[in-house]
PATOR-517483 format. One record per residue (C-alpha): residue number from 0; residue in three letters; x, y, z. Coordinates in steps of 0.1 Angstrom, whole numbers. Example, Ala and Ser with C-alpha at 12.3 -4.5 7.8 and 13.67 -1.06 7.14 Angstrom:
<rs>
+-----+------+-------+-------+-------+
!  nr ! rest !     X !     Y !     Z !
+-----+------+-------+-------+-------+
!   0 !  ALA !   123 !   -45 !    78 !
!   1 !  SER !   137 !   -11 !    71 !
+-----+------+-------+-------+-------+
</rs>
This chain:
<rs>
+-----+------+-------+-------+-------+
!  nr ! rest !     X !     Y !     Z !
+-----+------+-------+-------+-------+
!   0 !  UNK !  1006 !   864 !  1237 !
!   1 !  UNK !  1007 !   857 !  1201 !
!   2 !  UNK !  1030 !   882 !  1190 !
!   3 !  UNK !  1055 !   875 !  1214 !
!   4 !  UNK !  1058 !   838 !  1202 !
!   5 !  UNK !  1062 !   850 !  1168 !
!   6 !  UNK !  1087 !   881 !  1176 !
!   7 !  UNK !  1107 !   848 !  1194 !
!   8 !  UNK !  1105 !   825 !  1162 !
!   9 !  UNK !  1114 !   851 !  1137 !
!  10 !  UNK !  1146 !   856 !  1161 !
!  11 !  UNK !  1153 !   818 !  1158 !
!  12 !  UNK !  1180 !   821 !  1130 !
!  13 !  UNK !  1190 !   784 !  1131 !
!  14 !  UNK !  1157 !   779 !  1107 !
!  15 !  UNK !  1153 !   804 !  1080 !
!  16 !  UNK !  1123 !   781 !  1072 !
!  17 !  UNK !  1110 !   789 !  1111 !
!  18 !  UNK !  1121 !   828 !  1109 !
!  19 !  UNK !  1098 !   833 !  1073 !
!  20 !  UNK !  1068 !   812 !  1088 !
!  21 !  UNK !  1068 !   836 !  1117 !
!  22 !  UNK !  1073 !   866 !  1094 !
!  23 !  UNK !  1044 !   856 !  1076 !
!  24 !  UNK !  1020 !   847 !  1108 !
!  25 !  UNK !  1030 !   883 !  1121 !
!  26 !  UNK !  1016 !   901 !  1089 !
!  27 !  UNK !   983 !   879 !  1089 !
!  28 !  UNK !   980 !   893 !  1124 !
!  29 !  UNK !   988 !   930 !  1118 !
!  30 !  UNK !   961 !   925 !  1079 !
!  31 !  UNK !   934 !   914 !  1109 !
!  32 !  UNK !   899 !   929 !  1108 !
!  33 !  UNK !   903 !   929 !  1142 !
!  34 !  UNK !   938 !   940 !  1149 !
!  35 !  UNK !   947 !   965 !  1177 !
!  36 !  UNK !   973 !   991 !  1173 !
!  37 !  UNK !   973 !   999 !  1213 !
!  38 !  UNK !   977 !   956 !  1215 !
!  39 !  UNK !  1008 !   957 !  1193 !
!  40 !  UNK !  1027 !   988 !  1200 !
!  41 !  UNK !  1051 !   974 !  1230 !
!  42 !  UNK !  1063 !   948 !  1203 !
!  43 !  UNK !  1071 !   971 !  1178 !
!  44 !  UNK !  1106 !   980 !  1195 !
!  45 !  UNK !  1116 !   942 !  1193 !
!  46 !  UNK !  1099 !   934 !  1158 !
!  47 !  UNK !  1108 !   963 !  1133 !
!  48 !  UNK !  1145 !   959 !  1145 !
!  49 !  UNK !  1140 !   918 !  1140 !
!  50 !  UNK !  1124 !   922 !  1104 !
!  51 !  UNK !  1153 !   948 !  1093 !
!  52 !  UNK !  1181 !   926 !  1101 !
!  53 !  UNK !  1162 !   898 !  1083 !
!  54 !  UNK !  1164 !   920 !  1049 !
!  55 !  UNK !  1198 !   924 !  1055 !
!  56 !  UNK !  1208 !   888 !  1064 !
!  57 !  UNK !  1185 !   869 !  1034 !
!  58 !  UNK !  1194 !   869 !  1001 !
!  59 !  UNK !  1168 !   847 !   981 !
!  60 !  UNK !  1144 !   875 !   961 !
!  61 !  UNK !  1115 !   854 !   975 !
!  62 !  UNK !  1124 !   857 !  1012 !
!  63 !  UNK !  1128 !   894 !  1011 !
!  64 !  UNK !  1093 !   894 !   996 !
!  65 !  UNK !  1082 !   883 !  1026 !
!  66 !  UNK !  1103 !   904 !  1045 !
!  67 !  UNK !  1094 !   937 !  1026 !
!  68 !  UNK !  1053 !   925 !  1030 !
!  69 !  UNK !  1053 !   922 !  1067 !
!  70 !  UNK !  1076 !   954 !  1071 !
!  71 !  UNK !  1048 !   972 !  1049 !
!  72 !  UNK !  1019 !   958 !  1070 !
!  73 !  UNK !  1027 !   970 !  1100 !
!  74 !  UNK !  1043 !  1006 !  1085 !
!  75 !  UNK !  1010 !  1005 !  1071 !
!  76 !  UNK !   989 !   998 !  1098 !
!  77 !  UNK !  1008 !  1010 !  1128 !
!  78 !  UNK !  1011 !  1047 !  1109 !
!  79 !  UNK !  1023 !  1074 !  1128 !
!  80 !  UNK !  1039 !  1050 !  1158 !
!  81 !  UNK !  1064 !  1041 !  1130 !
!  82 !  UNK !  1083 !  1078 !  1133 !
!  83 !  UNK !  1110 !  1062 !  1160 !
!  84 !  UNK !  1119 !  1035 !  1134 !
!  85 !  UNK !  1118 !  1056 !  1101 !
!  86 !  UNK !  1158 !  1062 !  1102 !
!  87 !  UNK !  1165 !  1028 !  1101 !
!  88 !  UNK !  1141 !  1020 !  1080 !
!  89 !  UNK !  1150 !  1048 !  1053 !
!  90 !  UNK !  1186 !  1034 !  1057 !
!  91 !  UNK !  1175 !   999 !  1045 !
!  92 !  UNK !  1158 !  1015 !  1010 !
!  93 !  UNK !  1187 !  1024 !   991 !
!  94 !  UNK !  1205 !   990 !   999 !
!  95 !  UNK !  1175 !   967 !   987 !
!  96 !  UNK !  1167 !   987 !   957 !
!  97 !  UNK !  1205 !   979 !   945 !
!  98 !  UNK !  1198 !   944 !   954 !
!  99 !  UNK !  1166 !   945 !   933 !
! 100 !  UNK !  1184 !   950 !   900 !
! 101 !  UNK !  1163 !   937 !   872 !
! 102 !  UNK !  1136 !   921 !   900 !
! 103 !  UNK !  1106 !   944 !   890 !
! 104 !  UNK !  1083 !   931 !   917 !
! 105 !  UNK !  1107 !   936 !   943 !
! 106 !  UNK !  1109 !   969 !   932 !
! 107 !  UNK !  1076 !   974 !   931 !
! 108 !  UNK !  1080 !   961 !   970 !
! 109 !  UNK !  1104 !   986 !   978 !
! 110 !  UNK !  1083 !  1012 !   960 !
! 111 !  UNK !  1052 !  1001 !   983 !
! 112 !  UNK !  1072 !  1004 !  1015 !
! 113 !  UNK !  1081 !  1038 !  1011 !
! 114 !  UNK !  1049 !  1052 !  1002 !
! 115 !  UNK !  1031 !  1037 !  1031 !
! 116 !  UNK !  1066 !  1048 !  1052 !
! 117 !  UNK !  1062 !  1083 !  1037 !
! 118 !  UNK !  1024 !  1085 !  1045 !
! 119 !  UNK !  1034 !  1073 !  1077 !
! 120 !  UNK !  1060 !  1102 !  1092 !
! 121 !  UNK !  1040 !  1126 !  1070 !
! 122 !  UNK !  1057 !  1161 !  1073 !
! 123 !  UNK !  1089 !  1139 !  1086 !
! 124 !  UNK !  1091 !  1126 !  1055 !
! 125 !  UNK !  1118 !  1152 !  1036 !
! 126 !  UNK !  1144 !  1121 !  1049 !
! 127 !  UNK !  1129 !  1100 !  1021 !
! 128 !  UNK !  1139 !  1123 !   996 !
! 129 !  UNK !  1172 !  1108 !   991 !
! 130 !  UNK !  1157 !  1077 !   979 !
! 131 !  UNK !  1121 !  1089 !   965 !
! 132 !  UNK !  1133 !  1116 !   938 !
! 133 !  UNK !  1164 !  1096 !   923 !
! 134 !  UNK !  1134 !  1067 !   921 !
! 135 !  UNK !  1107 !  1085 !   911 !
! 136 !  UNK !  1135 !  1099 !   880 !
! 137 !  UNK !  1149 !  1069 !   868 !
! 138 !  UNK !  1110 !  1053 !   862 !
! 139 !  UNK !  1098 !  1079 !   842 !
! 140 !  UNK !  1126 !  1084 !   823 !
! 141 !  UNK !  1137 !  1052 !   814 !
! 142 !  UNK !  1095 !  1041 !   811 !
! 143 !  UNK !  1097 !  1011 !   839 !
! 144 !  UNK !  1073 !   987 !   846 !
! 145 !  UNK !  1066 !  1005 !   879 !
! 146 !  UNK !  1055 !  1038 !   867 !
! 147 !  UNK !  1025 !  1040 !   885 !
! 148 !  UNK !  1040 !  1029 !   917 !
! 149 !  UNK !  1063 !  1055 !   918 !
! 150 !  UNK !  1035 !  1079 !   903 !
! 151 !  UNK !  1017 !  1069 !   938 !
! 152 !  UNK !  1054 !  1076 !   957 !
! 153 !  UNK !  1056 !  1113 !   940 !
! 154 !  UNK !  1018 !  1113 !   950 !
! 155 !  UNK !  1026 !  1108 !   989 !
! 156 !  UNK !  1061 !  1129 !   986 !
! 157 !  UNK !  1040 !  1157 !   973 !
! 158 !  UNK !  1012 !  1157 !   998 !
! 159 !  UNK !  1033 !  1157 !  1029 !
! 160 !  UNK !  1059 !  1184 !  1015 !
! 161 !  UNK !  1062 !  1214 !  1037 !
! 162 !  UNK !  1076 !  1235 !  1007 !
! 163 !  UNK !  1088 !  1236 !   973 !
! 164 !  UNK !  1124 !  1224 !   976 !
! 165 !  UNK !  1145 !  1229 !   946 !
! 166 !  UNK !  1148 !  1192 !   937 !
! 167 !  UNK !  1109 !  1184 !   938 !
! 168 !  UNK !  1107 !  1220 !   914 !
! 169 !  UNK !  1128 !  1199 !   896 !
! 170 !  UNK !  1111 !  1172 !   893 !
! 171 !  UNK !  1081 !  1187 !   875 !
! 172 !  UNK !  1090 !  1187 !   836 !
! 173 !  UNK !  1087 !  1148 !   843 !
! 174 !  UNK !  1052 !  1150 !   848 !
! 175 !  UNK !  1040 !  1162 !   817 !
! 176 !  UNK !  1037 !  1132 !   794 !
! 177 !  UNK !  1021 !  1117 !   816 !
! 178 !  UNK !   989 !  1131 !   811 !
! 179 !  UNK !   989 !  1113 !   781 !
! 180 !  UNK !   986 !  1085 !   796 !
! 181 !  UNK !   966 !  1065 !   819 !
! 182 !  UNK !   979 !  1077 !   847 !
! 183 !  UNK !   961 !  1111 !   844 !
! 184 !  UNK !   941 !  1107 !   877 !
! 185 !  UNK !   974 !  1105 !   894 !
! 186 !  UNK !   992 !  1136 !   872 !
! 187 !  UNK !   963 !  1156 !   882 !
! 188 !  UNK !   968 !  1150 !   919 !
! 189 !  UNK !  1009 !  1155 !   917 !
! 190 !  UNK !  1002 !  1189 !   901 !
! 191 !  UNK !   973 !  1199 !   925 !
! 192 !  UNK !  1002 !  1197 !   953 !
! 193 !  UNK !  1025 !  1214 !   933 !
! 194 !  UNK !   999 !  1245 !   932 !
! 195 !  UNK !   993 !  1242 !   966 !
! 196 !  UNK !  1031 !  1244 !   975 !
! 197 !  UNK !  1049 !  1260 !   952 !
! 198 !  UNK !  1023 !  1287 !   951 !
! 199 !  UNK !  1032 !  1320 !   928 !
! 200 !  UNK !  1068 !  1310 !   921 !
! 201 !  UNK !  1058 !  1274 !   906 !
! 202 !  UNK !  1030 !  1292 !   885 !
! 203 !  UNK !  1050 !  1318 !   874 !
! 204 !  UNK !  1076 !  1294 !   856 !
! 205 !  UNK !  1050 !  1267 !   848 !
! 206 !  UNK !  1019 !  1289 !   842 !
! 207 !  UNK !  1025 !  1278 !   802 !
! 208 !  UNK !  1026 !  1247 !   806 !
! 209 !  UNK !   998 !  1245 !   834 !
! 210 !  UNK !   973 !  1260 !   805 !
! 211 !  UNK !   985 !  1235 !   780 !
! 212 !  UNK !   980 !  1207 !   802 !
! 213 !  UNK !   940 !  1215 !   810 !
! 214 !  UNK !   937 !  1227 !   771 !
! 215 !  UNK !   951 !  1190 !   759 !
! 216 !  UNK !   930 !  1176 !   786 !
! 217 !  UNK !   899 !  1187 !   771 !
! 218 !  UNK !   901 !  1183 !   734 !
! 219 !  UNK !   884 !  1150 !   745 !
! 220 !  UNK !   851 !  1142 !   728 !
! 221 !  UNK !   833 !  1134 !   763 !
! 222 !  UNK !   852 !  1133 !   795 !
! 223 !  UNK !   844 !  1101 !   815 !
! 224 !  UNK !   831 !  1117 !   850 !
! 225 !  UNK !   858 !  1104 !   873 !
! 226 !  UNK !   885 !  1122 !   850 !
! 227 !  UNK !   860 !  1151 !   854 !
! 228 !  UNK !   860 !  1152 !   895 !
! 229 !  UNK !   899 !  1153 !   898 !
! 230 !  UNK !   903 !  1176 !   866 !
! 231 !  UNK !   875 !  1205 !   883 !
! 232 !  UNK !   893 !  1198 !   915 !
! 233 !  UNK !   925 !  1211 !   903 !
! 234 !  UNK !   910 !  1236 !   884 !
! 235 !  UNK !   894 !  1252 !   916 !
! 236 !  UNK !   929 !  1249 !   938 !
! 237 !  UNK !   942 !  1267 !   906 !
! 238 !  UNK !   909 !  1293 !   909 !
! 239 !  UNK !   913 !  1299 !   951 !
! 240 !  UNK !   949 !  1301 !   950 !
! 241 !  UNK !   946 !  1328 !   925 !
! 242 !  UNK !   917 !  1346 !   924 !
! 243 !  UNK !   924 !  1375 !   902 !
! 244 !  UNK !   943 !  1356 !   875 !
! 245 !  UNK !   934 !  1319 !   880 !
! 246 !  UNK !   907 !  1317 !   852 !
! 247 !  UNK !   930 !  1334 !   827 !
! 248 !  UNK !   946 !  1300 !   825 !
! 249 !  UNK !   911 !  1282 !   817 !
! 250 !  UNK !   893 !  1298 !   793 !
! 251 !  UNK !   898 !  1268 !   767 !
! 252 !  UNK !   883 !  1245 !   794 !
! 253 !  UNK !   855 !  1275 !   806 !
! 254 !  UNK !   847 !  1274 !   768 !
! 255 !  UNK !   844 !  1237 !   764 !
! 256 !  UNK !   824 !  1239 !   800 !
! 257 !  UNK !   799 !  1269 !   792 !
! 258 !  UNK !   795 !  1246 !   757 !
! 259 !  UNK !   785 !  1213 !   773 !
! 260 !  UNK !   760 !  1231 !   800 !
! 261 !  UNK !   743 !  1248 !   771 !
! 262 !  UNK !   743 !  1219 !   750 !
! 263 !  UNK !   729 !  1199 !   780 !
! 264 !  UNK !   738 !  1166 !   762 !
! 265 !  UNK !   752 !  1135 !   782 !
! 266 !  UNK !   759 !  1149 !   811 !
! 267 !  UNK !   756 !  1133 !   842 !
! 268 !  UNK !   751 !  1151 !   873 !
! 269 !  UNK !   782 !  1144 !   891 !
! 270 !  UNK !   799 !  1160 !   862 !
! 271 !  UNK !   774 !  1191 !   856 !
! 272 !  UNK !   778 !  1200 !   891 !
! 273 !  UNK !   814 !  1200 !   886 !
! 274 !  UNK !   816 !  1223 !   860 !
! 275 !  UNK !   784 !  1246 !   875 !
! 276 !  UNK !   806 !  1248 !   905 !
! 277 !  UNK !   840 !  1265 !   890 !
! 278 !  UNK !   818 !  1285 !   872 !
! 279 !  UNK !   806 !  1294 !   903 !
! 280 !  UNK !   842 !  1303 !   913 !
! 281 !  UNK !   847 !  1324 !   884 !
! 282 !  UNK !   823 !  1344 !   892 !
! 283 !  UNK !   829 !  1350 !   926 !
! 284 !  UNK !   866 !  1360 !   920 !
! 285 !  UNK !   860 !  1383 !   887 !
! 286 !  UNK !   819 !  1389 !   880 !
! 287 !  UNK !   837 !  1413 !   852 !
! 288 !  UNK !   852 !  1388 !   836 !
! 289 !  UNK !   823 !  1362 !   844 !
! 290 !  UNK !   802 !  1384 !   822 !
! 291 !  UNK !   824 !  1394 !   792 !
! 292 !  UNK !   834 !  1354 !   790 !
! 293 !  UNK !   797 !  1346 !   782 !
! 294 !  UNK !   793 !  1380 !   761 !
! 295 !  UNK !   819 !  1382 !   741 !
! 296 !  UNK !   814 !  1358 !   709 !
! 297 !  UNK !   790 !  1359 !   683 !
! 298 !  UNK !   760 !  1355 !   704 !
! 299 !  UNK !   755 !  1368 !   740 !
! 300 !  UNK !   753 !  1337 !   759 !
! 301 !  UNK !   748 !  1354 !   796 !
! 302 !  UNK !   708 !  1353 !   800 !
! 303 !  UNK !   707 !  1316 !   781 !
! 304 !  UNK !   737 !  1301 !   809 !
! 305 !  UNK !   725 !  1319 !   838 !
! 306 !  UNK !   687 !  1304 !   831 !
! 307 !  UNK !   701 !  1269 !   823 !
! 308 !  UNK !   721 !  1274 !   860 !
! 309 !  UNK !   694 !  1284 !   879 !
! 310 !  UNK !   674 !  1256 !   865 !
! 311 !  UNK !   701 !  1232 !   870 !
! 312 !  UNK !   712 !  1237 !   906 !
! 313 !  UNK !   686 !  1205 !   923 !
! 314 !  UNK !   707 !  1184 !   901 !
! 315 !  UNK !   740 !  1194 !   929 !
! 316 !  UNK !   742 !  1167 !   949 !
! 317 !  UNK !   771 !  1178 !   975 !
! 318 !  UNK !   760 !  1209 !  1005 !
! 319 !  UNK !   793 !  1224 !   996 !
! 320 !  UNK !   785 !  1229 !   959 !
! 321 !  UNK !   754 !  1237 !   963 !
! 322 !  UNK !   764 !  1266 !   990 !
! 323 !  UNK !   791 !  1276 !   967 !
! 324 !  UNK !   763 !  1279 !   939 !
! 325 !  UNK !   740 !  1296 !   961 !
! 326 !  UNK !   764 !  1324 !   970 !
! 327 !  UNK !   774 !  1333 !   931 !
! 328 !  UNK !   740 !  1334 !   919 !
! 329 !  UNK !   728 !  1352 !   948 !
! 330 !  UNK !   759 !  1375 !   941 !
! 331 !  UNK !   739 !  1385 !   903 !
! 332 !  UNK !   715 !  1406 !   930 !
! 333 !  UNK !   740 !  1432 !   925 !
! 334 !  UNK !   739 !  1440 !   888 !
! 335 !  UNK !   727 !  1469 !   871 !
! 336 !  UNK !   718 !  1450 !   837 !
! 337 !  UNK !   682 !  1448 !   834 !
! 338 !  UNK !   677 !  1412 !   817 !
! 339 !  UNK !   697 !  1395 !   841 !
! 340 !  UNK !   674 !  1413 !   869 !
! 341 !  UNK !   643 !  1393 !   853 !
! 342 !  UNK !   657 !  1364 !   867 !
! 343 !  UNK !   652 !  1378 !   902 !
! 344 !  UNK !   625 !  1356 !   910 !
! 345 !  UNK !   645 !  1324 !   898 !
! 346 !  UNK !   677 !  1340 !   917 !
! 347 !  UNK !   659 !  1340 !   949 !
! 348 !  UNK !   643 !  1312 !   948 !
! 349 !  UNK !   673 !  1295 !   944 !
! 350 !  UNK !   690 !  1306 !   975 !
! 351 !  UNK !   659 !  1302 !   998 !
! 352 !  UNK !   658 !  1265 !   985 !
! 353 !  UNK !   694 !  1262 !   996 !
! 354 !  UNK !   691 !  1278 !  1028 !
! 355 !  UNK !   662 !  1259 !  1041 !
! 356 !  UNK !   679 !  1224 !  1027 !
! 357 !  UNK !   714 !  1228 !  1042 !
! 358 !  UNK !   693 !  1237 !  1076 !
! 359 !  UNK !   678 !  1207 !  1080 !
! 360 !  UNK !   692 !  1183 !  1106 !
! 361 !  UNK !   718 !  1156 !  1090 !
! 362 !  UNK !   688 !  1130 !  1084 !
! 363 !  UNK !   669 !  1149 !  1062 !
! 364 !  UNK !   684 !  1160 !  1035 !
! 365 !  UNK !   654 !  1147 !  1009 !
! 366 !  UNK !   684 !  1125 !   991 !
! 367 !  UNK !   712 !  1151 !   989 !
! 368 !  UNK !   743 !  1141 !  1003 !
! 369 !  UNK !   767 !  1156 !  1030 !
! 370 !  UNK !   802 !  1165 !  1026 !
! 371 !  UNK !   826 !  1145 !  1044 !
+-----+------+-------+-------+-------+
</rs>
């Protein structure tokens, strides 16, 4: 078997040259299309072990390249499998990272492991922390090279967290200027965790700075409509986790939302189904507040959004969306203000057209897609 032979050169110490080629062969055989987990698993036991005393034992930077590559393949591919090995493997981070001293793309190796370690052992992961936060610190305060490597580290710490621990609370402050930067897309994700997690006590002490964040986000001219999915996305965690006081946070963005629907300039339809959708939120959580948002300036801007909605919602591409749509315009049934009742006919018709579309069997959708 072919990883046997290798697992037996790599252990052949007499010729680092030997050991290195091996290394390498194992990780072209673990990047395979066709590589098996179930094929490699009884050789893990002998080859993590191997490949840790090899980043102990080799000095050159280039030779724990290879090393740290090989070690990341397999963390990578093997996932879950690796939870036996994570102790030592957590013990050998701290070590190299001193090693790496002013080697950035080591770092950036080191960086790579853990993430793919820490997506690995998922809600085992809290042993990382030790080396993660200290990491994750010294990047984005001293503005390294590898910022968006640890970015993607705090990304993975964040999603397998259990709970809000003092040190990742934190953490947070350090996340602000970044979405100044290019690395909104992952800022955005970090902070959908942390309102996940840290639920009413995280909002409470950063509910400020929250607002600031989404109100900074869209002084923008025209949002590009990727920064428009993950920017909606944490809006509506932010609107489900807090259903009675969510959209008090928003109304900046609802404002510059409502404004662009209206306008109906520009917008693709990725990115108007994004913002019909929160709205859509709104108005299930507060239909009071729904109503006196769109009433309340100079102009009564209810009848003109609702219309533009109803004539909008074939342009929702995702079942979910559109169910969610559905549901709050169907919810308008129940008001006692007689304009909005004219749209009746376009209200029901809206919800019948759902209905019948999301009942059709998985092949015939007509071009709309299917959640995932």
């Amino acid at each position: 078997m072919a990883y046997r032979l290798l697992i037996d050169l790599m252990s052949y110490r007499s010729e680092i040259l030997v050991q290195l080629a091996a290394i390498k062969s194992l990780k072209q055989c673990v990047e395979d299309f066709d590589f098996e987990e179930e094929a490699f698993g009884p050789y893990l036991e002998a080859a993590v072990p191997l490949l840790a005393t090899s980043l102990q034992s080799l000095h050159e930077f280039s030779s724990r390249q290879i090393v740290l590559g090989s070690l990341t393949a397999i963390v990578n591919r093997m996932d879950s499998k690796m939870k036996p090995f994570a102790g030592v493997l957590v013990g050998l981070l701290a070590p190299l990272w001193e090693y790496s001293a002013s080697q950035e793309v080591l770092k950036v190796s080191i960086i790579d492991l853990a993430v793919k370690l820490t997506e690995a052992i998922r809600g085992d992961s809290e042993i990382l922390r030790g080396f993660s936060i200290p990491v994750i610190t010294f990047s984005l305060r001293e503005g390294a090279l590898y910022i968006e490597d640890s970015l993607e580290l705090w990304m993975a710490t964040m999603k397998h967290a259990r709970t809000l621990t003092p040190d990742l609370f934190g953490l947070f402050p350090l996340l602000c200027p970044i979405f100044e930067t290019e690395h909104t897309r992952q800022a955005l994700e970090i902070l959908n965790s942390y309102v996940l997690i840290g639920g009413a006590p995280f909002m409470n002490h950063y509910g400020t700075v929250v607002k600031g964040v989404f109100e900074s986000l869209f002084q923008a001219e025209n949002l590009a409509t990727p920064a428009v999915a993950v920017i909606t996305k944490v809006m509506d965690t932010i609107l489900r986790s807090f259903p009675a006081e969510g959209h008090t946070l928003l109304v900046v963005p609802l404002t510059k939302m409502a404004m662009a629907i209206l306008a109906d300039k520009d917008q693709s339809s990725v990115t108007l189904a994004a913002y019909l959708s929160i709205f859509a939120r709104v108005l299930l959580n507060d239909p009071a507040f729904f109503m006196q948002f769109l009433g309340s300036g100079t102009q009564d801007l209810r009848l003109a959004f609702i219309d533009k909605w109803i004539d909008k919602v074939d342009s929702i591409g995702q079942p979910s969306q559109r169910k969610l749509t559905a549901f709050a315009i169907c919810s308008l049934i129940k008001t006692t203000d007689d304009q909005i009742l004219n749209l009746l006919p376009g209200i029901i018709n809206v919800c019948l057209n759902v209905y019948f579309q999301l009942e059709q069997p998985a092949g015939e959708l007509d071009g709309f897609e299917r959640d995932e």
